[in-house]
N, C-alpha and C positions, 0 to 999 in steps of 0.2 A: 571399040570401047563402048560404042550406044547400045551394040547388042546386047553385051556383057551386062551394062548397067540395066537393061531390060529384062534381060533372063534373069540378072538377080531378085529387080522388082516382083517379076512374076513368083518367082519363088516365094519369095516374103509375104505377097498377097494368100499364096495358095497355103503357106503357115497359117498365116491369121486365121483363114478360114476353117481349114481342119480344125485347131485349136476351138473355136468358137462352135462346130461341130460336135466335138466331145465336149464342150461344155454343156450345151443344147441336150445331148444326150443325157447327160448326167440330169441336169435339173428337170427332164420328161421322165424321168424312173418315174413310173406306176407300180400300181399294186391293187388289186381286184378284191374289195370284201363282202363276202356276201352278208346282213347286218336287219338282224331282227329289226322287225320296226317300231319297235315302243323305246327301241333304245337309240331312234335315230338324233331327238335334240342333246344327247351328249357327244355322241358318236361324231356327228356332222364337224360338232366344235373342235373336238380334239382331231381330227384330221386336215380340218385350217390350217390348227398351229404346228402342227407336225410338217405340214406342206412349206408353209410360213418359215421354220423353222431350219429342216431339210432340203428341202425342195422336190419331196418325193409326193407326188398326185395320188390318193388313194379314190380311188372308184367305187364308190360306194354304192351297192344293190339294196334294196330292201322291200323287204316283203315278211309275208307268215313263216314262223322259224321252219315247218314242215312244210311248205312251199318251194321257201331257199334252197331247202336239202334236197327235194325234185331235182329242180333246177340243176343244183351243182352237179348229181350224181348222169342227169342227163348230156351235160355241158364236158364237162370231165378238163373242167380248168378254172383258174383263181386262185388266191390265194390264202385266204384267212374265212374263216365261217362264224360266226356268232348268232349263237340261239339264244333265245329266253328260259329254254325250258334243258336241261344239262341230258335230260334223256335223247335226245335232237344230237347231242354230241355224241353220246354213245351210240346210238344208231349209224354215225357217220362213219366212226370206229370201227363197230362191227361190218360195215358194208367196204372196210380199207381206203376211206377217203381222208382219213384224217393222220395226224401225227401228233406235236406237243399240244397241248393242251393247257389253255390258263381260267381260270374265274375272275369274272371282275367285280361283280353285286349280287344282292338279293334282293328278289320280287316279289309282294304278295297279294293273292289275289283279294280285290273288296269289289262293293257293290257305287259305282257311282250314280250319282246324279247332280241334277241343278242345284247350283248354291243357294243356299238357306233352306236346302230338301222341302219343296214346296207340296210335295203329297208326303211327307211325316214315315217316309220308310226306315224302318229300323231294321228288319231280318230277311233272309231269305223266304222265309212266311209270307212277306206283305208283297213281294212279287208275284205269288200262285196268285192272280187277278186279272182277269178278261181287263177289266178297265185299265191297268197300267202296262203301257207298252214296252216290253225289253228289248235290249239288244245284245246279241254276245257273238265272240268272236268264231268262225268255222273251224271243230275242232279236228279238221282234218288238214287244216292249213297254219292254223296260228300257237301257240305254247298255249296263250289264257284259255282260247277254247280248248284243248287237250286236257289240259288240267281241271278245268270248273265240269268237264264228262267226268273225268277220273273221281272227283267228290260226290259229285251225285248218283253214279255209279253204284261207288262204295258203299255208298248210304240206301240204296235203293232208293235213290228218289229222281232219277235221271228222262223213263217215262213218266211219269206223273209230272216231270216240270217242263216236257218239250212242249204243249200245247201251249205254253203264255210264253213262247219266244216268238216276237213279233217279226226280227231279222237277223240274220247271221252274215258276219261281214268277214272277207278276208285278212284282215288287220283289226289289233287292238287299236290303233289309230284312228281308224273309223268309227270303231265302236263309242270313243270318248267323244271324237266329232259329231258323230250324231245325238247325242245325248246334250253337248252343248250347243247345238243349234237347234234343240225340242224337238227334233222328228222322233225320240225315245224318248220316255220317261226316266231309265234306268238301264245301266249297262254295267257287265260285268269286266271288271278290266286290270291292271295293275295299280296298285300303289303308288309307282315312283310316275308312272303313266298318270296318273289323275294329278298328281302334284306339279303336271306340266299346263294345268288349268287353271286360272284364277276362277274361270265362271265355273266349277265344279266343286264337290264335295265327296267324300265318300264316308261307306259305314264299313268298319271290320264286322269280320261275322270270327266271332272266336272260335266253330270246329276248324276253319279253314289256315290255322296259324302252322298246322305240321306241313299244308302242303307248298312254304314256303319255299319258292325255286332259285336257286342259282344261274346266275347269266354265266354263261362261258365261253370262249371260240380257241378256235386251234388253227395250226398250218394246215393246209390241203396241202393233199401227196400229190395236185397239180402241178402247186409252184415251180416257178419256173431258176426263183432268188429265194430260197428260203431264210438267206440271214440277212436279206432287208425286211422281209416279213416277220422274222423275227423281236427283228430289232422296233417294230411299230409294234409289235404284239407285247414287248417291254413298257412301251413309251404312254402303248395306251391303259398298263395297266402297274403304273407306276405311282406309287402315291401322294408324292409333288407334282407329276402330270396330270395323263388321263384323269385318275380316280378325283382329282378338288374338282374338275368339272362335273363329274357323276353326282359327286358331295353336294355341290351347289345347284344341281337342280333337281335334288330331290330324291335319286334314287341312295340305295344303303350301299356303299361299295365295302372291300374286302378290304384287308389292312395295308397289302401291296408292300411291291418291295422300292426300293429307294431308285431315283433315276439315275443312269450314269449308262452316258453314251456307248463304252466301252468296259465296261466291268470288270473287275476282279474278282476272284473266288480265290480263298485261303482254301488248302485240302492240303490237313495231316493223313496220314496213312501210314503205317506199320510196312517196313521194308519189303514183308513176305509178299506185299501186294503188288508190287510196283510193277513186272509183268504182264498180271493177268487185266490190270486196268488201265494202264498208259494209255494204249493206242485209244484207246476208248475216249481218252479224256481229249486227246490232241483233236478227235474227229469230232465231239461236243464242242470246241473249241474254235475249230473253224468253222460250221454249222451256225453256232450263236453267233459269231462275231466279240465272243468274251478272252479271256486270260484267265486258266486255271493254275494259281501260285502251288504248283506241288510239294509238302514235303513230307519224303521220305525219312523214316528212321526207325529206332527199337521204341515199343508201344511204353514203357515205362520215361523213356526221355519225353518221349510227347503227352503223355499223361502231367509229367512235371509241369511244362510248359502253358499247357490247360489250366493246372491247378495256381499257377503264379500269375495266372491274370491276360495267356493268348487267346484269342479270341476265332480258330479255324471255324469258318463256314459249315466246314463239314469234316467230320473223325469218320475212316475206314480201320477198325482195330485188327489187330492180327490175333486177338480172342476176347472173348466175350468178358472176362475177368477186367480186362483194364479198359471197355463200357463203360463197365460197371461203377468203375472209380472216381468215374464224371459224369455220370451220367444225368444228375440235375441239370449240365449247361447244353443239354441235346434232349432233342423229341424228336420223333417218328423212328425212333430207333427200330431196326430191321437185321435177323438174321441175313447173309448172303452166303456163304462159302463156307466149310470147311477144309482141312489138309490134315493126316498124317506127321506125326512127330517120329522118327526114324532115326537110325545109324548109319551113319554112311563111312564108307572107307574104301581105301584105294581097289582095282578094276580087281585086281585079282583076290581081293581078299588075303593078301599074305599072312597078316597077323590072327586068323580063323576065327574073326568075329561071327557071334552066332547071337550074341541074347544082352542083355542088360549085364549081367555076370560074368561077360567076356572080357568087359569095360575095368574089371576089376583088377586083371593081371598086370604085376609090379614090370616096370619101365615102359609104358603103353604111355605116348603121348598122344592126350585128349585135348579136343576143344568142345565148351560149350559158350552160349550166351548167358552176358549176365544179369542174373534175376532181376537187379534194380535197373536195369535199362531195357530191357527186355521182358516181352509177355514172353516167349521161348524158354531165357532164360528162368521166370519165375516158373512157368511148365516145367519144366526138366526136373526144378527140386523138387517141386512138388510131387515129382514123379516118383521121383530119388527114395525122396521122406518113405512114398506110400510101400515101396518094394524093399525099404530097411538099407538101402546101401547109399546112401548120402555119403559117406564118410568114406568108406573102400575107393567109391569110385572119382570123389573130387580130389583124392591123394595123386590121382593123374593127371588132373586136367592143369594142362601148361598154359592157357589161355581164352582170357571172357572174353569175348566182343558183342557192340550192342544190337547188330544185326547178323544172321545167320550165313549171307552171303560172305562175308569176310571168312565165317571159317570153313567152306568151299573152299575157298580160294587158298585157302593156305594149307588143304589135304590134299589142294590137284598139282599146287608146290613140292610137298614132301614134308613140310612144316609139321604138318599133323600124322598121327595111324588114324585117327577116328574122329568123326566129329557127332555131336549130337543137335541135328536143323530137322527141318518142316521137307515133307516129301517135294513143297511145291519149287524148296531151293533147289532140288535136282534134279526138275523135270527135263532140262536142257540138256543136261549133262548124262544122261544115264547110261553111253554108252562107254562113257569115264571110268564110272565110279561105281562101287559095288551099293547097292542100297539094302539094309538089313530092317525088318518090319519088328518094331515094340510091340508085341502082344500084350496090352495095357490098353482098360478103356479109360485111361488118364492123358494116352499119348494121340489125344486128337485136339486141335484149336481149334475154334468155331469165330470165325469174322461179321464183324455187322455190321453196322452202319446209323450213322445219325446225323440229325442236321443241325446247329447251333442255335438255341433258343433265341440267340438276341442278332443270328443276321440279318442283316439289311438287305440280304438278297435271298430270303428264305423261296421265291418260286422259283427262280433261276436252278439257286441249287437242289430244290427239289427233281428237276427235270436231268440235275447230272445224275440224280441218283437214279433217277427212271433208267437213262442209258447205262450207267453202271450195272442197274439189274435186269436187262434185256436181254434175250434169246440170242443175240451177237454177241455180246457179252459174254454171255455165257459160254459161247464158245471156247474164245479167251480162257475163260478159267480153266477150263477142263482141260485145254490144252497145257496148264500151266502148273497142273501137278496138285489142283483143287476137286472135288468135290462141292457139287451145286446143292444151292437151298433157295428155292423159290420164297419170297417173299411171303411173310408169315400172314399179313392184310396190307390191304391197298394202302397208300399214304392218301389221307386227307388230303382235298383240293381245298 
């Protein structure tokens, strides 16, 4: 009986301690960022409270944004990257270290010095002077110095102003530091950077207001947990989070999307899609750590919907006509896909469907969709109208439905002879059904895409629409009985 009671003990002990194990684990999650360094006193903060909050440790590097990226590309691990300068991200991109991508501020560059400007400098003029000491950052390591070459540069005035740089430091950091401890006179630095000084000042120089830069970081294709780095990539750039920190000490952050651990995204989409973008959304889905609420239906029902006051995050249309119809409560609206408008009917073709005009012979049981629930349906009349046989041909049709798949379904029944759908409803099917091609440049739908003026999670879902229009993706479609339309311009960050 003592063993018994002993061996149970022991068991119990060796629970505790596993349990307390995976707890241990859990609250050690790390996460690696590499973090420009002028952005270190907000940065610092919100990974506290994240930590605080979480209990997830972010490890934070910092250095010159062109330093970091050495670094990373050297290293070929971590998780998140933040530069100052958004060219720094693209470069990371093009070199395939990168993945989603967010913006969090803007930076610009001015001329600091000691408070109450005690040598009276007003321009970039009053620095061409042996007697006042500069400092500016290495523009081969830090964004400010990349960007203050790239002005004077432009301007040709880049040799002419390298003789009165007194030192060039690898951080904007320094550069401020020096300037407030008098080893410089004057340094060139950021904005949100100098308003991390009380003992500083600065002067805007107004050519230099275009070359206003955007802070941004992304997932590294190192990560190892992309949807906890995600989820801190949300958290820091959220606008009841991250961004009041940014707010409060000076820098301009972006409008951000609303915080919420776990998010939802509303996504209407047009039946004809629901194929070629599911799997898509399910692997966005696990990635983020979000819930994409989908719903499927005929582009005139969800247009209704929209117009009575729903509010989807994001509308995929099954043609550009019922965009159109909403298009005030959506921006960054985007071509993606096209399909084919066609005749389909049973494998053998029994009833010798050949043309629009086949459609027309007395006792031919037709299906089409209908107009008012339906972008298909509204296609089809429209079709109808333009070819003069509206009337001959809707004397057949035994049945509307507001999506196209229904009347598949009820031709591979026997329910129908003919049905009038989108090529992309019988991409699956084809070795079913006979498919008959409208020679009509009327009988093509064009799908696009938009994102809700007034969501709350406008960069989230911006990033589903990136993977919805991605070279994977794209696969997807083609597989799906689509025709691809590359994105007509990039979407705004």
């Amino acid at each position: 009986m003592k063993n018994i009671l002993r061996n149970s003990y022991i068991m119990l002990i060796a629970l505790l301690l596993a349990c307390k194990g995976q707890g241990n684990k859990e609250a050690a999650e790390e996460l690696t960022m590499y973090c420009a360094a002028g952005m270190k006193p907000a940065v610092e903060q919100i990974a506290k409270a994240y930590q605080k909050e979480y209990g997830v440790n972010v490890n934070l590097q910092y250095g010159g944004s062109g330093t970091l990226l050495s670094n990373i590309l050297v290293a070929n691990q971590g998780d998140l990257y933040l530069a100052a300068d958004e060219s720094y991200i693209q470069k990371a991109q093009e070199k395939g270290l990168l993945d989603e991508t967010q913006p969090l501020a803007y930076l610009k560059p001015v001329i600091a010095v000691k408070a109450n400007n005690p040598l009276k400098i007003k321009s970039l003029a009053d620095l061409k002077n042996k007697d006042i000491k500069l400092a500016i950052a290495n523009p081969e390591a830090a964004s400010i110095g990349k960007v203050l070459k790239k002005i004077l540069t432009q301007s040709g005035e880049w040799e002419e102003f390298k003789p009165f740089i007194e030192v060039m430091k690898p951080t904007v950091n320094e550069v401020a530091n020096d300037v407030k401890i008098g080893t410089v006179d004057a340094g060139i630095i950021w904005d949100a950077v100098a308003n991390q000084y009380p003992e500083l000042e600065y002067i805007e120089v107004p050519e230099w207001q275009k070359y206003t830069q955007q802070v941004t970081f992304g997932v590294l294709k190192s990560t190892k947990n992309p949807t906890a780095a995600l989820k801190f990539m949300r958290y820091l750039s959220a606008r009841d989070k991250g961004l009041t920190t940014f707010s409060s000490l000076g820098y301009e952050p972006i409008e951000g999307d609303v915080w919420n651990e776990k998010p939802e995204i509303l996504f209407y989409s047009g039946g004809v899609n629901r194929l070629a973008v599911d799997k898509t959304i399910q692997e966005f889905e696990k990635r983020e750590g979000v819930e994409v609420v989908r719903v499927y239906n005929g582009c005139g029902i969800l247009v209704s919907q929209i117009r009575s006051g729903q509010k989807p995050d994001a509308y995929l249309s099954c043609d550009v006509t019922f965009m159109d119809q909403v298009e005030d409560s959506f921006q960054e609206i985007n071509n993606v896909s096209s399909t084919d408008i066609v005749i389909v009917t049973d494998i053998d073709n029994s009833k010798k469907i050949v043309d629009l005009e086949s459609l027309t012979r007395s006792g031919l049981k037709l299906g089409v969709c209908n107009p008012k629930q339906s972008a298909l349906g509204a296609l089809t009349v429209n079709m109808l109208d333009k070819v003069g046989l509206t009337e001959d041909i809707m004397k057949n049709v035994v049945v509307q439905t507001p999506t196209a798949d229904l009347l598949v379904n009820q031709l591979r029944t026997g329910a129908l002879d003919a049905a009038i759908v989108y090529a992309a409803n019988v991409a699956q099917v084809l070795d079913k059904v006979t498919v008959v091609k409208i020679e009509r440049k009327e009988a093509t739908a064009t799908q696009n895409i938009g994102i809700n003026t007034s969501s709350k999670y406008k960069y989230l879902t911006r990033r589903l629409y990136q993977k919805i229009t991605s070279e994977t993706s794209q696969q997807s479609y083609l597989a799906n009985g689509f025709s691809w339309i590359s994105p007509e311009k990039q979407l705004l960050q």
